[in-house]
ZAMARGU-4260 file (C-alpha; in steps of 0.2 Angstrom, whole numbers, plus 5000, padded with zeros to 4 digits):
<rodrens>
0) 5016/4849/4783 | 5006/4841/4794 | 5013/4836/4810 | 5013/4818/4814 | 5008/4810/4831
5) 5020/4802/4841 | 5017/4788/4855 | 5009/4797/4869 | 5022/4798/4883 | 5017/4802/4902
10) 5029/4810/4915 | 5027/4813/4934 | 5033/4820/4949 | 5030/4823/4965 | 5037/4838/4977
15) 5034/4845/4993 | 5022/4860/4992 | 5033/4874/4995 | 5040/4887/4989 | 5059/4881/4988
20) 5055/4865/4979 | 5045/4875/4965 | 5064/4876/4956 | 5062/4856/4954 | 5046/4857/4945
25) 5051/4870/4933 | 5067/4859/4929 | 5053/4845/4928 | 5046/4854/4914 | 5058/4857/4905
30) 5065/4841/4904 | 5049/4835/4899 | 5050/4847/4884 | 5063/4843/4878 | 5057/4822/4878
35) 5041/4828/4869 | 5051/4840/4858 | 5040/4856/4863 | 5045/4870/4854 | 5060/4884/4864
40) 5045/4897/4864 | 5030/4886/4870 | 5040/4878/4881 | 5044/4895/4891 | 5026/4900/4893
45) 5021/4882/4898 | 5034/4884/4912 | 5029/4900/4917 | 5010/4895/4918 | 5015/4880/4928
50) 5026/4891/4940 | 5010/4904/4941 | 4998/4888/4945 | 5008/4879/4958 | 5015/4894/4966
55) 4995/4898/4968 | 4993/4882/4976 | 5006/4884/4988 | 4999/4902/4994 | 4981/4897/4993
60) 4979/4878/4995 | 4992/4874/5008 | 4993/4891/5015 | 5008/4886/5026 | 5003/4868/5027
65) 5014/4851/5023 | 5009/4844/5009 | 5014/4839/4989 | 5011/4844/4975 | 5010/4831/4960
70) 5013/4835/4941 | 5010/4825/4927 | 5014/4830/4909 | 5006/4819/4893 | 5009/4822/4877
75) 5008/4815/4858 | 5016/4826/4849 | 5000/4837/4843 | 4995/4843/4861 | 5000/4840/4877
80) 4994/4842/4895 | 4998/4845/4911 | 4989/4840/4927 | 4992/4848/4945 | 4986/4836/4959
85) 4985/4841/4977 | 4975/4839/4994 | 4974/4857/4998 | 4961/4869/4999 | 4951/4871/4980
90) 4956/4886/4975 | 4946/4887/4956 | 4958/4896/4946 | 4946/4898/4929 | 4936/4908/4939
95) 4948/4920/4941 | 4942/4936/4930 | 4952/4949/4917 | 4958/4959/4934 | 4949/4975/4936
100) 4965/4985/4942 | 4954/5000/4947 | 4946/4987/4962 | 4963/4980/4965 | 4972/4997/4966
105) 4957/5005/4978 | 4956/4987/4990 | 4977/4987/4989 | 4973/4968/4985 | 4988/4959/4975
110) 4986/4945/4963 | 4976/4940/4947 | 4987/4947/4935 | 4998/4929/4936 | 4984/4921/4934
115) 4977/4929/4920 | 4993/4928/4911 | 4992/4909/4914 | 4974/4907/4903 | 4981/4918/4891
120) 4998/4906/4888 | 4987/4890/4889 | 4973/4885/4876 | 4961/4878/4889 | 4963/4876/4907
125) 4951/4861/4917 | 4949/4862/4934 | 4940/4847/4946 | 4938/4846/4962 | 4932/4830/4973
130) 4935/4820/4991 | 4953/4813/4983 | 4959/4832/4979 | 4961/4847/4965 | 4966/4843/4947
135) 4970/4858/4937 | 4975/4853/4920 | 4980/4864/4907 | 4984/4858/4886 | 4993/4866/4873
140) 4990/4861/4857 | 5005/4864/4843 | 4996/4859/4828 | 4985/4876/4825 | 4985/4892/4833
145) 4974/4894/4848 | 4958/4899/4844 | 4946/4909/4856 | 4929/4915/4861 | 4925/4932/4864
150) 4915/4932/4881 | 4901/4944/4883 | 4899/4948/4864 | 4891/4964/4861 | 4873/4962/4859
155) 4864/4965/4841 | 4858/4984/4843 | 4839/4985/4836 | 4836/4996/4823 | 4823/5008/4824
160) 4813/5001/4812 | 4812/4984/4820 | 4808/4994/4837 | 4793/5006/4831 | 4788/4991/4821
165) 4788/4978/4836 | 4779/4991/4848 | 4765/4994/4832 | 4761/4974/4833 | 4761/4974/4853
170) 4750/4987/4852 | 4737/4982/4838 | 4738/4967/4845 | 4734/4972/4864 | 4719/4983/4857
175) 4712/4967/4846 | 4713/4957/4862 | 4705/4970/4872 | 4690/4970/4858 | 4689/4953/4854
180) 4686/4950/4873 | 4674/4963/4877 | 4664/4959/4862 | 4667/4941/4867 | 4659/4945/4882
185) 4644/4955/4876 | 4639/4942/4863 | 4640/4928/4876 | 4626/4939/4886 | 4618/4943/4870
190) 4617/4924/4863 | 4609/4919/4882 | 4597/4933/4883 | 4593/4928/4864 | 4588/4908/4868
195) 4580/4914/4885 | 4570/4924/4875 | 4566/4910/4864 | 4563/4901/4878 | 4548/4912/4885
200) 4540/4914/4866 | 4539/4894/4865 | 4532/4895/4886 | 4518/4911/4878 | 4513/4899/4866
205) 4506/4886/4877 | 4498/4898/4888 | 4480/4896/4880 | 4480/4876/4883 | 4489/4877/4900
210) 4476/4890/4908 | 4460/4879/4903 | 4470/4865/4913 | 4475/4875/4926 | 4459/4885/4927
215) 4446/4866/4929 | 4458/4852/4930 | 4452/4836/4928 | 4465/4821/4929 | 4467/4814/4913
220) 4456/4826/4904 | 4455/4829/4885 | 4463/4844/4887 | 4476/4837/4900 | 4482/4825/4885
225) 4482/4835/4870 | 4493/4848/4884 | 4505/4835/4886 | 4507/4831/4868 | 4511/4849/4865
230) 4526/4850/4876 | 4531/4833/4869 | 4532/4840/4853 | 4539/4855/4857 | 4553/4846/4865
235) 4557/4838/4849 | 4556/4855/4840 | 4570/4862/4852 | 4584/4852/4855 | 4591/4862/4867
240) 4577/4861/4879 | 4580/4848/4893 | 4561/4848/4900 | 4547/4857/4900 | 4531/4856/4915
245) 4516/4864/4918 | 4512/4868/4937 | 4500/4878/4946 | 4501/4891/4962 | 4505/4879/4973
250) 4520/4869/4963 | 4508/4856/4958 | 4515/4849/4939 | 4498/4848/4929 | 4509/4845/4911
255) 4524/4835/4907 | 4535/4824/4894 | 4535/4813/4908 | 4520/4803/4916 | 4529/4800/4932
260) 4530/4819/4937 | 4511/4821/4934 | 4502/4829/4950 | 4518/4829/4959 | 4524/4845/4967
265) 4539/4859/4966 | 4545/4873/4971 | 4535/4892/4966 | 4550/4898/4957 | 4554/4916/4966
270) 4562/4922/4947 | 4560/4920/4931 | 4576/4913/4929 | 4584/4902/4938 | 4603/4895/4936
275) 4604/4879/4941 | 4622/4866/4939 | 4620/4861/4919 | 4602/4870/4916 | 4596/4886/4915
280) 4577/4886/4919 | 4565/4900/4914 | 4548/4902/4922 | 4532/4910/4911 | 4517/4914/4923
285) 4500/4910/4916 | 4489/4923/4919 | 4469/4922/4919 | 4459/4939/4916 | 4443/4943/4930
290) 4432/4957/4926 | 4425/4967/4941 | 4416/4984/4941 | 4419/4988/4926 | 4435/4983/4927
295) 4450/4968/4920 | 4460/4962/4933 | 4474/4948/4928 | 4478/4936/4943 | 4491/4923/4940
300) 4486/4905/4940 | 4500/4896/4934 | 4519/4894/4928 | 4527/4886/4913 | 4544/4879/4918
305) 4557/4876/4903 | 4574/4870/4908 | 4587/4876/4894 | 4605/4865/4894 | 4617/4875/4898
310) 4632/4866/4888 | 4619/4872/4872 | 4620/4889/4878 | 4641/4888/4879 | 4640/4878/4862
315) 4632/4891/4854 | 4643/4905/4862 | 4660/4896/4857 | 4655/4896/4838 | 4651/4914/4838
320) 4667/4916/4846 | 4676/4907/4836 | 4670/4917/4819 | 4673/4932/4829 | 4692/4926/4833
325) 4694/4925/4816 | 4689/4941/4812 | 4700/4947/4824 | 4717/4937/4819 | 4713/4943/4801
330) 4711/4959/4808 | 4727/4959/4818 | 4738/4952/4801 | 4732/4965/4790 | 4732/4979/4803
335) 4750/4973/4806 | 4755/4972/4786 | 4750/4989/4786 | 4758/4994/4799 | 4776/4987/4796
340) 4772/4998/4777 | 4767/5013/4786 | 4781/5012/4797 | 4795/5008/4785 | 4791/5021/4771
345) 4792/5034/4786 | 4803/5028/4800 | 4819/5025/4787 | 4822/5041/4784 | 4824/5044/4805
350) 4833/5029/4807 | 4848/5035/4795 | 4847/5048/4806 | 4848/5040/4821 | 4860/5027/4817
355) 4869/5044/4811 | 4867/5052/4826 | 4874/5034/4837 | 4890/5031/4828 | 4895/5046/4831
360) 4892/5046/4851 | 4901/5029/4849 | 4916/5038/4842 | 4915/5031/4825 | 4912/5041/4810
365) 4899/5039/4797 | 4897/5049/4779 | 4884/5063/4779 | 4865/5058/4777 | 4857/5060/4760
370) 4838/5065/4754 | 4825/5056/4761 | 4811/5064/4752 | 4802/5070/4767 | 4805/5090/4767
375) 4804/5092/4786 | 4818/5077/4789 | 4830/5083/4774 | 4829/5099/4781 | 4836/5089/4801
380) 4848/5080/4790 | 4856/5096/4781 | 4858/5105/4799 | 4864/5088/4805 | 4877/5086/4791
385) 4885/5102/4794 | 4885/5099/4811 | 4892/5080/4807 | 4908/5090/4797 | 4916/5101/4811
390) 4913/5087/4822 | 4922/5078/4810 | 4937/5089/4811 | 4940/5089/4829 | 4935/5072/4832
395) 4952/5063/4828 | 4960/5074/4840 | 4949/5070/4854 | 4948/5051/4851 | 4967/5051/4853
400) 4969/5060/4866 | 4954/5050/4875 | 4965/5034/4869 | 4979/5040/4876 | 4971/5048/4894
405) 4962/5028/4898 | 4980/5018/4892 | 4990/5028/4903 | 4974/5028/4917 | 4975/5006/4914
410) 4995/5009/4912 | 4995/5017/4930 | 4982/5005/4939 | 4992/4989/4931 | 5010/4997/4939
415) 5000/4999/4954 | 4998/4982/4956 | 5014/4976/4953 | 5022/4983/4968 | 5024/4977/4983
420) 5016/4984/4999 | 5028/4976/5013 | 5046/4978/5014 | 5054/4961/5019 | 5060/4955/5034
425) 5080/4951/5034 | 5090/4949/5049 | 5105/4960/5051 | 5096/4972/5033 | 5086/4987/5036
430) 5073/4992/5022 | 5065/5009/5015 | 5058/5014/5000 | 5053/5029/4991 | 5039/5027/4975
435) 5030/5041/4969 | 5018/5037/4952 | 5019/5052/4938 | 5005/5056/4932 | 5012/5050/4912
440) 5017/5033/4917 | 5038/5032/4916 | 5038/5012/4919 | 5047/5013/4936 | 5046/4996/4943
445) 5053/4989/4962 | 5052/4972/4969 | 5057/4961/4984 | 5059/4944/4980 | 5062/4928/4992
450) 5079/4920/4986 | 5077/4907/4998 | 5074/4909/5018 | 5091/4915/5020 | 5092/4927/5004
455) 5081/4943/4998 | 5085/4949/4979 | 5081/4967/4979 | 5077/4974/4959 | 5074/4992/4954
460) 5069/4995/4934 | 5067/5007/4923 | 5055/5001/4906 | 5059/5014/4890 | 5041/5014/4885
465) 5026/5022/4891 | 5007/5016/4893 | 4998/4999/4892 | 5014/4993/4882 | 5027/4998/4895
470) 5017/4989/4909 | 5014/4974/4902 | 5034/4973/4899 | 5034/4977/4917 | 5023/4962/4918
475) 5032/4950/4910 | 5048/4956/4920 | 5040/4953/4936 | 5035/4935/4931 | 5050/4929/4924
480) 5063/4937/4937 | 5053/4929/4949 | 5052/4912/4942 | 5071/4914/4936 | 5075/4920/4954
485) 5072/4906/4966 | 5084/4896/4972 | 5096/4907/4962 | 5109/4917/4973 | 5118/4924/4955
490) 5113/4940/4951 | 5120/4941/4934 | 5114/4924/4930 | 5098/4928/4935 | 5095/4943/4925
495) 5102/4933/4910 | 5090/4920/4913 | 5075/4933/4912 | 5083/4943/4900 | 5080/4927/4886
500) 5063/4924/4891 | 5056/4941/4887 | 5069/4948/4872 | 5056/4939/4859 | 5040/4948/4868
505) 5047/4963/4869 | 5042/4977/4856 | 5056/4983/4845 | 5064/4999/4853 | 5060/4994/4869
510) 5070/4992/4882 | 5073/4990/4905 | 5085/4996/4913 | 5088/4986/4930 | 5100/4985/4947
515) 5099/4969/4953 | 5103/4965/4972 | 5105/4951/4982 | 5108/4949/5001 | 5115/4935/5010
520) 5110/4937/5028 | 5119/4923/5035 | 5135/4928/5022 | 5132/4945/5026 | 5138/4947/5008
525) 5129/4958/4993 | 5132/4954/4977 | 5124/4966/4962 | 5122/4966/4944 | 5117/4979/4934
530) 5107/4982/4915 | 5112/4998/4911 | 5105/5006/4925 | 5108/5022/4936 | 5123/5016/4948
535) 5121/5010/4963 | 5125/5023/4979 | 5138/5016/4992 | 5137/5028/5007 | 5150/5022/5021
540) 5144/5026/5038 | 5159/5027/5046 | 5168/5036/5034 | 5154/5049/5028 | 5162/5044/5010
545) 5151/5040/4995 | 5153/5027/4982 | 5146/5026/4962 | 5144/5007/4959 | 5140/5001/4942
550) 5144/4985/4935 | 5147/4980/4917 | 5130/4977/4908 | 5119/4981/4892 | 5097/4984/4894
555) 5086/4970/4894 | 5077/4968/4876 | 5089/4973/4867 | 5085/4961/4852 | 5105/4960/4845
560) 5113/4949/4831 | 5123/4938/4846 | 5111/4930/4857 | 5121/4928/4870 | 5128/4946/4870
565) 5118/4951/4887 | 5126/4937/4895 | 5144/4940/4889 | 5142/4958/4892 | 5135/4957/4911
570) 5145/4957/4925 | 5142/4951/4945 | 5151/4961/4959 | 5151/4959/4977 | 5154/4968/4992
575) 5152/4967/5011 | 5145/4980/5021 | 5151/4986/5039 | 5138/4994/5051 | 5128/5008/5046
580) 5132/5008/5027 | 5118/5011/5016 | 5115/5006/4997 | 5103/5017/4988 | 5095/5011/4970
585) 5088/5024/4962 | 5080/5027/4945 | 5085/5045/4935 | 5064/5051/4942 | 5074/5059/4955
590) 5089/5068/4947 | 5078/5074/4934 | 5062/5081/4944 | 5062/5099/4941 | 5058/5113/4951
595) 5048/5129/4940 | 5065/5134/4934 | 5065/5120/4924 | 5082/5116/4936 | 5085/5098/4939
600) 5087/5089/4954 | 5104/5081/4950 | 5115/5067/4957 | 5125/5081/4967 | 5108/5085/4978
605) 5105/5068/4980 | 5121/5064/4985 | 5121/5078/4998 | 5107/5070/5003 | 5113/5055/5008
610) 5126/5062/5018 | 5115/5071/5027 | 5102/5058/5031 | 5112/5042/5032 | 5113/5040/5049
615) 5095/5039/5049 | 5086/5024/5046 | 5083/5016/5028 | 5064/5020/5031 | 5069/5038/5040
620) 5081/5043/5023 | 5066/5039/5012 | 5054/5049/5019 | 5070/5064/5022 | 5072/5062/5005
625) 5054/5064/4998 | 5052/5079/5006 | 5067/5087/5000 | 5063/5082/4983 | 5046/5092/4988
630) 5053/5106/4993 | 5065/5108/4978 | 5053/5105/4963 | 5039/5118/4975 | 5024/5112/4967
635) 5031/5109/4949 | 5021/5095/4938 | 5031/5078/4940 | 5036/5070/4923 | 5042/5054/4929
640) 5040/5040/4942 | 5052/5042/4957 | 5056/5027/4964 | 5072/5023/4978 | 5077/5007/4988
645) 5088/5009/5003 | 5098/4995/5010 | 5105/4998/5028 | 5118/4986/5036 | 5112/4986/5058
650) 5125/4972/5063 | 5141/4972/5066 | 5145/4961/5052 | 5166/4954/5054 | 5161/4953/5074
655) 5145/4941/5069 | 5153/4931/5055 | 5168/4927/5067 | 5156/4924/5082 | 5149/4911/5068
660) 5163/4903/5064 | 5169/4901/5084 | 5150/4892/5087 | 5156/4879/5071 | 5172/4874/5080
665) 5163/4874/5096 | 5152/4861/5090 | 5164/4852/5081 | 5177/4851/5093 | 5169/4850/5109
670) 5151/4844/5105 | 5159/4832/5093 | 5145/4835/5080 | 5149/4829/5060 | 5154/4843/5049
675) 5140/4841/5036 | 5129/4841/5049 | 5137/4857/5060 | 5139/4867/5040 | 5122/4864/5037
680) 5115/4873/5055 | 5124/4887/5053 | 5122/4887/5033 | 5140/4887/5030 | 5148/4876/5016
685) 5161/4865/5022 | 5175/4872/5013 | 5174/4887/5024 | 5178/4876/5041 | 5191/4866/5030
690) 5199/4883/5027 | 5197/4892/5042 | 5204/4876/5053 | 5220/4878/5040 | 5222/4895/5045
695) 5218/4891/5062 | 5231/4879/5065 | 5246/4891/5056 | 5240/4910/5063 | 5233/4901/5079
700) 5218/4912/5087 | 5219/4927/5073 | 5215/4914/5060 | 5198/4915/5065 | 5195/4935/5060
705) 5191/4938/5042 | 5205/4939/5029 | 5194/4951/5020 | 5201/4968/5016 | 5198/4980/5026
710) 5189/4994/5012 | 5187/4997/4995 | 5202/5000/4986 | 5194/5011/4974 | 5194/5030/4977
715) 5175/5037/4985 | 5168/5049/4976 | 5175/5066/4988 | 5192/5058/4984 | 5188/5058/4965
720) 5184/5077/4968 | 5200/5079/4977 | 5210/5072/4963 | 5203/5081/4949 | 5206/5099/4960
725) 5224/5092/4962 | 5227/5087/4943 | 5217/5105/4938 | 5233/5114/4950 | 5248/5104/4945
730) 5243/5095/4930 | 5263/5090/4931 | 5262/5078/4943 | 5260/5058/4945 | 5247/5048/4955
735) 5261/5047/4967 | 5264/5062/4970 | 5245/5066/4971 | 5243/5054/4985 | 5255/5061/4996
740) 5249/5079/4993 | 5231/5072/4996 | 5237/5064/5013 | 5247/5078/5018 | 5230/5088/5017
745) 5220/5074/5026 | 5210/5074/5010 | 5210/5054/5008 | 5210/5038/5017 | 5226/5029/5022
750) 5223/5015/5014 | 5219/5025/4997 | 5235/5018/4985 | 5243/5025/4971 | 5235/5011/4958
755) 5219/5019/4964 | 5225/5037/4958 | 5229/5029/4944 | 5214/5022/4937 | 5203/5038/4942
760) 5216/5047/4931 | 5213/5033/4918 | 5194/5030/4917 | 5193/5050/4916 | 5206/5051/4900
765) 5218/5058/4910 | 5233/5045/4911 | 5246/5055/4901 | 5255/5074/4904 | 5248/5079/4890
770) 5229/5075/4894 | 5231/5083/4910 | 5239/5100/4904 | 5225/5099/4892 | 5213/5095/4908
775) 5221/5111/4915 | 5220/5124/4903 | 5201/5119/4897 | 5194/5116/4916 | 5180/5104/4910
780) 5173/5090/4920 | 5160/5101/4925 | 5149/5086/4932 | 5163/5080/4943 | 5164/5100/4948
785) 5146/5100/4951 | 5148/5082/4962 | 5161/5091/4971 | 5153/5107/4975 | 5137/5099/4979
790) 5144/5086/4994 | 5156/5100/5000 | 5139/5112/5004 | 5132/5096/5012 | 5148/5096/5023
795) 5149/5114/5028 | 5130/5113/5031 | 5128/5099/5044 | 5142/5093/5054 | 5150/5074/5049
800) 5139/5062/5058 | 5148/5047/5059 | 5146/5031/5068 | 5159/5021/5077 | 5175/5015/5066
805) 5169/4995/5065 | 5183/4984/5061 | 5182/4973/5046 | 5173/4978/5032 | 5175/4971/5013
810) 5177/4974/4997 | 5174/4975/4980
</rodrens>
């Protein structure tokens, strides 16, 4: 059914152009949505295109700089636009190209891929620029499917055929060309020569009467007058003579057509041809004969001048040339009829060889060549043919592999580009990272993202597939978790947000894995969400105790009956760190990179790890850590990325926060500064003063330290360990009773309780007598064992470095 248009609506708005107020316009858009009734799906890739474009204009039109951004959305129903004014610098984003990842991966240059995403989302994007600012606009139409040109379309290959053919006519028609104008040339000399000769015939023929003249002249003789009439005559017997004279030794004119010219003088000509502007003159000497011992001389007396025009002379050539240029086009068609004959009865049987030949460099295949009829070529295409069917055989193997060698080579230059280069700058936070690229591409992906000036989300994934596919998925999770992500301090909400957006896009069987982090600095809170991902690594400083954390949570993808089954199974957690804990996000590269045993690496190294270099700093552990993977897997190929974030708390947290809270009073009370106004400095809400002054006014100056507890309630992973060896000794006994053999061997914390016992006992099936006799007699739990053998060699082989007791701390 056709769609019907609506009224055409028009919706603005204007922000400032930064970064925090980019939330506005995405809400913006979709409101507008929703009034032009913008399908769910179109109307998520119009808000990420619009994110992509005004997040480029921040960056690269403002660069840092006040200024708005203005947004206007038209629509009727059948398409619908949107334009995004501003002032700052033009910034063209059509003329961004398909990246070329090799460039950007050798320059280390970010950026295009958003870009490109945002033309491939939008039918046609307009951009002008002009003295009152930038207009990009961009339509969608929803009446048809977006249609598009193929840029740089393969050129039409020539067949041989065509090229011997069109070399035979350039040729013939070079060589008729030549010929034509050399016997052009020839002809034109031949045709002058020819009418000179003529010339000097016509001047032999008056020699008789001219030399009785020239010999007793006598003006206005007999002889004078019938000489005159002569020329006359032969005047009007050639045409193409302009004049004609008689004249003596010494240049006298003693004949003439013309009466005036009689006995006047000219030059003696010094040739016998003379060229002249429009004539060409021949002179004919008039000789008299004298005999003298015997003997006939011949003395010159005389000359008859004839002046031939010249525009006779090119008349006469240009019609012979003309019938010559005849000839030769004729010639030229037939010799080119014949030729285009010639050439197809013995070129096609080499051009099904070629083309043959071609397809097959090209990779494609074509069925074997048949008879041609010419003995020498059938014999070529028989060779050729069985030739043709081994290569046949092999070549499917060695296209695929050749397919699958350049996805993964795009695969690994696309990742490339996706992550980041810098590690954020957070007060009070530390920052290291580990990446290392497998050669197959596993789909590893890290990112720090910019919350808001005050908060850093920190997200490591895993993608299930592998290739072009996998990192384009990585793509897509990088756009919408940044988009999703601003302004947005809820990690699980966040991560349900972006999990919507790309379920539909995903291919089925697909799926990411993700830990998603985000750090409060002014807080001093971390709060963590995770889609079935590796747990997240909890080593306290002080303690030298480690710590598994993983939150409730299913993959991202997964396309299941309840759409909102992701958001109903993920869950947030928080925690606050005290000085010199670390968090470590991991992805399973590292506790499966094998040495040439084939042995893994396992959590337990990693975890020994981290109690060995986690006084060190964020960016010092990485590096420890990569050289230790190093030295275990000794050369062995790498299977799959390895990839490692590591959080590291410098401050001393409950010290700063209640320093905080004193400067809030401080100004409230003594500088007499309004509470909104004194929250909104130190980035506090005002519930927090309205709670603390409560607690102030009933505990006095110890209402001002944090009520938070003091550590986690849960058990670390030694005292896991510990607990197990107890229950595996005396299966018998309670969570009670474990506790107070566990602190009577200074195997746990004081503040580990019985409830804690209890739910290690629980989570490992172990709540019951029975279970634990069971437990006992059959000794399994042999990851646990190897957790706990694992961390007790990192004890025994370097002594307990741990940092100064802080007070405070937090919980989960």
């Amino acid at each position: 059914m056709k769609q019907k248009r609506m009224p055409t609506r028009r919706l603005q708005i204007r922000v400032p152009a930064e970064e925090r107020h980019l939330a506005e316009i995405r809400d913006f858009i979709q409101d507008a949505g929703e009034k032009l009734l913008i399908p769910n799906k179109i109307l998520a890739n119009t808000k990420l295109a619009v994110d992509e474009a005004c997040t480029n204009v921040v960056k690269h039109g403002y660069r840092g700089k006040p200024g708005v951004i203005e947004v206007v959305v038209t629509g009727n129903g059948l398409e619908f636009s949107i334009a995004i004014h501003d002032q700052g610098q033009s910034f063209d984003l059509r003329n961004v190209q398909s990246p070329d990842l090799k460039m950007y991966v050798e320059t280390r240059k970010r950026g295009g891929l958003g870009v490109f995403l945002m033309n491939q989302l939008m039918d046609q994007v307009r951009y002008r620029s002009g003295h009152d600012g930038n207009t990009l606009t961009m339509v969608k139409r929803l009446d048809a499917r977006r249609r598009r040109t193929r840029k740089g379309k393969d050129r039409p290959r020539r067949s041989l055929r065509f090229v011997y053919t069109l070399q035979a006519f350039g040729a013939l028609t070079l060589l008729v060309a030549v010929a034509f104008g050399l016997i052009y040339v020839r002809q034109g000399k031949s045709l002058t020569d020819e009418m000179v000769g003529q010339a000097r015939s016509a001047a032999k023929s008056l020699s008789d009467p001219a030399l009785g003249i020239l010999l007793r002249p006598e003006p206005m003789s007999i002889d004078q007058t019938l000489l005159n009439q002569s020329i006359r005559a032969m005047l009007r017997a050639h045409p193409e003579y302009r004049s004609l004279r008689v004249l003596d030794r010494d240049g006298r004119v003693w004949g003439s057509d013309r009466f005036e010219e009689l006995f006047t003088r000219r030059n003696v000509p010094k040739t016998a041809v003379i060229r002249d502007g429009n004539a060409r003159t021949v002179y004919e000497p008039v000789h008299a004969s004298e005999e003298t011992d015997a003997t006939i001389h011949t003395t010159p007396v005389g000359w008859i001048e004839i002046a031939l025009n010249e525009s006779a002379i090119v008349e006469r050539t240009q019609r012979a040339g003309m019938e010559l240029g005849t000839i030769a086009l004729l010639t030229l068609l037939a010799g080119c009829i014949l030729s285009a004959i010639l050439i197809s009865i013995f070129v096609q049987p080499i051009q099904a060889l070629s083309d043959t030949v071609r397809a097959i460099g090209e990779g494609e295949m074509l069925t074997d060549i048949g008879s041609s009829g010419n003995e020498e070529i059938d014999d070529i295409a028989r060779a050729f043919n069985e030739v043709t069917a081994k290569f046949r055989a092999a070549q499917g193997n060695v296209v695929e592999q050749e397919r699958i060698q350049r996805e993964m080579q795009v695969a690994q230059e696309i990742q490339q580009t996706l992550l980041p280069r810098t590690v954020p700058e957070l007060e009070g936070f530390e920052i290291g990272y580990l990446y290392r690229a497998a050669k197959e591409v596993g789909g590893d992906y890290f990112d720090f993202i910019g919350v808001d000036d005050r908060t850093v989300g920190v997200v490591v994934a895993d993608v299930s597939g592998k290739g072009v596919p996998g990192s384009l998925v990585m793509t897509m999770i990088r756009t919408a978790l940044r988009m999703e992500a601003r302004g947005n301090r809820s990690a699980s909400d966040v991560m349900s947000k972006m999990n919507s957006f790309v379920t539909e896009d995903m291919r089925k069987g697909m799926f990411v894995t993700m830990f998603y982090v985000v750090l409060d600095s002014v807080n001093r809170s971390v709060s963590y969400a995770s889609a079935g991902h590796n747990p997240m690594i909890l080593y306290r400083g002080g303690q030298d105790a480690t710590y598994f954390l993983k939150p409730k949570g299913i993959p991202v993808g997964i396309n299941a009956s309840d759409e909102d089954l992701f958001r109903k199974t993920i869950s947030v957690e928080k925690l606050t760190l005290r000085q010199d804990d670390m968090l470590v996000i991991y992805t399973d590269g590292i506790t499966e990179a094998m040495n040439p045993s084939r042995e893994q690496f396992g959590e337990g190294r990693l975890l020994a790890s981290i109690k060995r270099h986690g006084h060190r700093t964020a960016e010092e552990f990485a590096e420890a850590l990569n050289q230790e993977i190093h030295e275990f897997t000794a050369g062995a190929a790498q299977n799959d990325d390895i990839t490692l974030v590591a959080i590291k708390e410098k401050t001393q947290v409950e010290q700063r926060i209640e320093d905080a809270r004193r400067e809030l009073f401080r100004l409230i009370d003594e500088e007499g500064v309004a509470v909104a106004e004194a929250c909104e400095r130190l980035r506090v809400a005002p519930s927090t003063y309205y709670r603390y002054r409560r607690r102030l006014n009933t505990m006095g100056d110890d209402g001002m330290k944090s009520s938070r507890p003091a550590g986690f309630a849960r058990a670390s992973l030694e005292e896991e360990a510990a607990i197990l060896e107890v229950v595996r000794a005396e299966p018998l006994l309670g969570a009670k009773r474990i506790v107070e053999l566990m602190r009577a061997a200074n195997r746990c914390r004081e503040e580990l309780s019985e409830r804690s016992v209890y739910d290690v006992l629980r989570r490992r099936g172990l709540n019951t007598r029975e279970k634990r006799l069971q437990f006992a007699e059959s000794g399994t739990d042999n990851r646990m064992a190897r957790l706990a053998k694992a961390l007790t060699q990192a004890e025994e082989s370097e002594p307990r470095r741990a940092g100064p007791e802080e007070p405070g701390g937090g919980g989960a």
